[in-house]
C-alpha positions in Angstrom: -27.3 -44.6 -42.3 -25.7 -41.6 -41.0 -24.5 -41.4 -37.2 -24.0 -38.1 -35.0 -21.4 -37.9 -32.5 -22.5 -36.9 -29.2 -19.5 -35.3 -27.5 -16.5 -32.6 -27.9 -15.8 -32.3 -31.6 -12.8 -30.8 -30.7 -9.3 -32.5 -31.9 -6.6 -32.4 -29.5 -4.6 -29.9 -31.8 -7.4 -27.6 -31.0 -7.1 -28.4 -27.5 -3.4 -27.7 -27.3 -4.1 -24.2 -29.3 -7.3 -23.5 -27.3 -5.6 -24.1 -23.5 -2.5 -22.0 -25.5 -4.1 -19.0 -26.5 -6.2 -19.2 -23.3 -2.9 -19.3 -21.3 -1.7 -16.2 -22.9 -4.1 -14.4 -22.3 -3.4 -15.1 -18.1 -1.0 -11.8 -17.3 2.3 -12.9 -15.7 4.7 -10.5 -13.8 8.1 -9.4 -15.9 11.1 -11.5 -14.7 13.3 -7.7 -14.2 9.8 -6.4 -12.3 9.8 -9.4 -9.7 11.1 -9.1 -6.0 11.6 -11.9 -3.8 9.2 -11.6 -0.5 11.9 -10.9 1.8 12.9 -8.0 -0.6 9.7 -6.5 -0.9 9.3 -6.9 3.3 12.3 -5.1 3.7 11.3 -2.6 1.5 8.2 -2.0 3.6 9.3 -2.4 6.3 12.2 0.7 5.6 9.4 2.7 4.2 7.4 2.3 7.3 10.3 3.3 9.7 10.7 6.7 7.6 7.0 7.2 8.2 6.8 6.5 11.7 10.5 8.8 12.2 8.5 12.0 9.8 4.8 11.5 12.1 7.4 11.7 15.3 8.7 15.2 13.9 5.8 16.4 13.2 4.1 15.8 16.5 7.0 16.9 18.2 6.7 20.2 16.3 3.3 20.3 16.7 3.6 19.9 20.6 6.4 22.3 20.9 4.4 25.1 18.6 1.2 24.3 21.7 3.6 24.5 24.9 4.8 27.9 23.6 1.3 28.7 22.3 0.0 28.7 26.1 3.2 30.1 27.7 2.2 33.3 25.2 -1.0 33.2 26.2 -0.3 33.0 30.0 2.0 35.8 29.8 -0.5 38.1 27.8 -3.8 37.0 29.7 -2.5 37.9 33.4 -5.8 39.0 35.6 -5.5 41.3 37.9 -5.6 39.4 41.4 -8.5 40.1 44.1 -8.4 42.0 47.0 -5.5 43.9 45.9 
């Protein structure tokens, strides 16, 4: 009489390579590619400092460039007053 096994058929070599090649598939980070947190914070955090110091500039610029845009434009749009 011939019996059928009900079950995983698998061996536990072919567990051990399964889970293995299974495992190599999972992408890891390089060990010369990896920061620590606080590095990477401080990173961002310099990065984020330049950016706020260049959107400073530029507004100042850009505020500057309007107060002398309407100066101009006082000096060139004078009306004549009434009555005179």
């Amino acid at each position: 009489m011939k019996r059928i096994t009900v079950g995983a058929a698998m061996t536990p070599e072919y567990n051990g390579w399964r889970s293995k090649r299974i495992n190599d598939n999972i992408p890891r980070p390089r060990e010369e590619c990896v920061r620590s947190i606080e590095e990477n914070l401080r990173v961002v955090l310099s990065e984020l400092e330049i950016i706020k110091e260049d959107f400073r500039k530029r507004i100042g610029k850009e505020d500057r460039a309007a107060r002398r845009g309407k100066d101009a434009s006082r000096a060139r749009c004078s009306y004549p007053q009434v009555g005179s």
